[in-house]
C-alpha positions in Angstrom: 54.9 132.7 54.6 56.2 131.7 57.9 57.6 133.5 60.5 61.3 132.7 59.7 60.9 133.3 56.3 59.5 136.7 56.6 62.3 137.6 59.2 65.3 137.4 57.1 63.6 138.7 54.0 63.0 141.9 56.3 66.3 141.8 57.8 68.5 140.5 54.2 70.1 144.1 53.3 71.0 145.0 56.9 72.8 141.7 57.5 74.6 142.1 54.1 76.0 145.6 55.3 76.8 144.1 58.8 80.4 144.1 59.6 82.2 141.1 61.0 82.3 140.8 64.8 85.7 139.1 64.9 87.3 139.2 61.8 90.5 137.2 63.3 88.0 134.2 64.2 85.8 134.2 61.0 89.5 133.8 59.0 91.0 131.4 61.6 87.6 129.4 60.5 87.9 129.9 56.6 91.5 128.7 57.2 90.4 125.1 59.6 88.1 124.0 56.9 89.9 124.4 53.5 92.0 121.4 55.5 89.7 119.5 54.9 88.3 120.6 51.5 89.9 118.5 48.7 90.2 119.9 44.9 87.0 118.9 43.0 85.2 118.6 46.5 81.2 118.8 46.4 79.8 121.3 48.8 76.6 121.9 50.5 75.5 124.7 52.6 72.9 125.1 55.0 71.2 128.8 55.5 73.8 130.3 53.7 72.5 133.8 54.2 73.8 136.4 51.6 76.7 133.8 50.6 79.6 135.1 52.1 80.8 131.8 53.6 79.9 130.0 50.5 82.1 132.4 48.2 85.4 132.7 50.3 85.5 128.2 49.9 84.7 128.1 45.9 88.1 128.8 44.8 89.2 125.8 47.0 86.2 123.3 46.3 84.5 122.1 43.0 81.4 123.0 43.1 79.1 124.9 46.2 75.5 124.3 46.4 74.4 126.9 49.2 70.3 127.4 50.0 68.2 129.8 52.5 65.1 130.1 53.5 65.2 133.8 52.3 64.4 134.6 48.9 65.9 138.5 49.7 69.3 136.7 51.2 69.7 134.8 47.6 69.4 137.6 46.0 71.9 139.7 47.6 74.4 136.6 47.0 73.5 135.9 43.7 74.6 139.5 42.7 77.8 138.9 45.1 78.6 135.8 43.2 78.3 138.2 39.8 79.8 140.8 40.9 82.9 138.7 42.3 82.7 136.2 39.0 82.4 133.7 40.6 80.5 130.1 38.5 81.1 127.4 40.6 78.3 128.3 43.2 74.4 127.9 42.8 72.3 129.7 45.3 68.9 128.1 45.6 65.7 129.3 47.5 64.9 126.0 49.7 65.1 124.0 53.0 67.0 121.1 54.0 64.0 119.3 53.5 63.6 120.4 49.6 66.8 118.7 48.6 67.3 115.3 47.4 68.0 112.9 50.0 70.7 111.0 48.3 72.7 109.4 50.2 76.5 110.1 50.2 76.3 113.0 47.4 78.5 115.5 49.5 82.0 115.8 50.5 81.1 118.4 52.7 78.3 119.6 54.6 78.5 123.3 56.5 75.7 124.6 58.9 76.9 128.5 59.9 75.1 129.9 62.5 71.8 127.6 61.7 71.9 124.6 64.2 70.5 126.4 67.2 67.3 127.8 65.0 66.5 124.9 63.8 62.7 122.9 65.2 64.1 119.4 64.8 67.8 119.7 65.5 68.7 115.7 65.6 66.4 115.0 62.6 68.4 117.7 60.7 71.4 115.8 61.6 70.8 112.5 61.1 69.5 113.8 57.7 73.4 116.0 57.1 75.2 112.6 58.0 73.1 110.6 55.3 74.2 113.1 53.0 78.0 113.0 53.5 80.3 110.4 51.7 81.7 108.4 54.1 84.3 110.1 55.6 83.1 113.8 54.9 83.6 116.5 57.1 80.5 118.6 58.7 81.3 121.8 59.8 78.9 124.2 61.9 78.9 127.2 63.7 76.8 127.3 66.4 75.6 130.2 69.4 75.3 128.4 72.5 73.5 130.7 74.5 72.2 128.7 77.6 74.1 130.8 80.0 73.2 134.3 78.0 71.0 136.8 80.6 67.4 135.9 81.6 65.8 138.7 80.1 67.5 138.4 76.8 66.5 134.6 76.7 62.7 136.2 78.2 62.9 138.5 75.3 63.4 136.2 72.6 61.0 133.7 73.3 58.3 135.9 73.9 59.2 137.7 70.4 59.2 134.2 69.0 55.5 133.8 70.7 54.3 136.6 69.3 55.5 135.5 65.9 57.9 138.5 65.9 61.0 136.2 66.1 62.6 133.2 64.7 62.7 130.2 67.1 66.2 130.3 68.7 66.7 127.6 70.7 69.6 128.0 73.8 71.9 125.3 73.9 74.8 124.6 75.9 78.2 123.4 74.3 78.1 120.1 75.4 74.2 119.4 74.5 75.3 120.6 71.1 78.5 118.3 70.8 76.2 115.8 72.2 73.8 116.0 69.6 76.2 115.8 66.8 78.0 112.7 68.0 74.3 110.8 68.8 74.2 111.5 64.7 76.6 109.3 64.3 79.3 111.4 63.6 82.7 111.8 65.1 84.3 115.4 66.2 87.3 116.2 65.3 88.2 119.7 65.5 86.7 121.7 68.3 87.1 125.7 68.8 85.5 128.1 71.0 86.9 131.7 70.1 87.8 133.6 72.8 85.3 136.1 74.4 82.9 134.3 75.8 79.8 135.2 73.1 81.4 134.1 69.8 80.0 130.8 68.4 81.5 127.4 69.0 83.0 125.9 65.8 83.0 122.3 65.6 84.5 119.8 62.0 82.8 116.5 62.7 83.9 113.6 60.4 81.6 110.9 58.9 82.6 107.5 59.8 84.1 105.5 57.1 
């Protein structure tokens, strides 16, 4: 099992009591991508955790396929989805790699807090904008953390050496908004919540 995997299986029921940071932010979020969520919309998510995002867009979308690396984190929003009723959302133990790579099969693609953990950032993208119709929307939330303290940046990479940590990787904005446009992809709303430590939120459109 490797090291990410075995994190967030250890970590899956404190997450799911966390409370949010910035409850103002995570709403103002919710509230930027239902514009661009259609009736009947197919939906993927990308290390959808314990399925909180994924659950607050099925009323507005179709259908939501959400997957994590975690076995523990599906669980958790497996019984959320029961508990809540909701039917139009399958949680699925995989990676971005495991799913079909059909392309144009999604109207939307959402990456929430996964962009800056992940070992071949471009590749993932490139394989997100395949995946969108033309003209879908991608929508991640990402930490930028270049300019967070030395030691905390010392401390997470030598936790990740030691196989203690997932690989977080510290990205500034602009390598980030970089990165998605070199995908091909064209931004098109772009929010940094006020703070100074909150996540950059970013739609990015599929060219038609």
């Amino acid at each position: 099992m490797s090291i990410n995997i075995r994190f967030w299986d250890r970590i899956a029921p404190r997450y799911a009591r966390m409370k949010l940071r910035d409850p103002d932010s995570y709403e103002r979020k919710l509230a930027m991508t239902r514009a661009y969520l259609a009736p009947g919309a197919r939906v993927f998510e990308l290390g959808c955790g314990t399925g909180t995002t994924a659950l607050n867009h099925a009323p507005h979308a179709g259908h939501v396929t959400a997957i994590d690396c975690s076995a523990n984190m599906i669980a958790i929003a497996r019984d959320k989805a029961a508990a809540e009723g909701i039917g139009n959302v399958t949680f699925e133990v995989a990676s971005l790699e495991d799913m079909p790579d059909t392309p144009g099969a999604w109207d939307m693609v959402m990456a929430h807090n996964v962009l800056h953990l992940l070992p071949d950032r471009p590749g993932a993208l490139a394989r997100i904008h395949r995946m969108l119709k033309p003209g879908g929307a991608f929508v991640s939330s990402t930490a930028c953390a270049a300019r967070a303290p030395v030691l905390f940046r010392a401390i997470v990479r030598t936790g990740h050496a030691l196989r203690l940590l997932p690989l977080f990787n510290f990205l500034t904005e602009d390598q980030l908004r970089a990165d998605i446009r070199a995908a091909g992809f064209e931004i098109v709303e772009d929010w940094l919540p006020p703070g100074g430590r909150s996540a950059l939120f970013l739609i990015a459109r599929k060219q038609s």
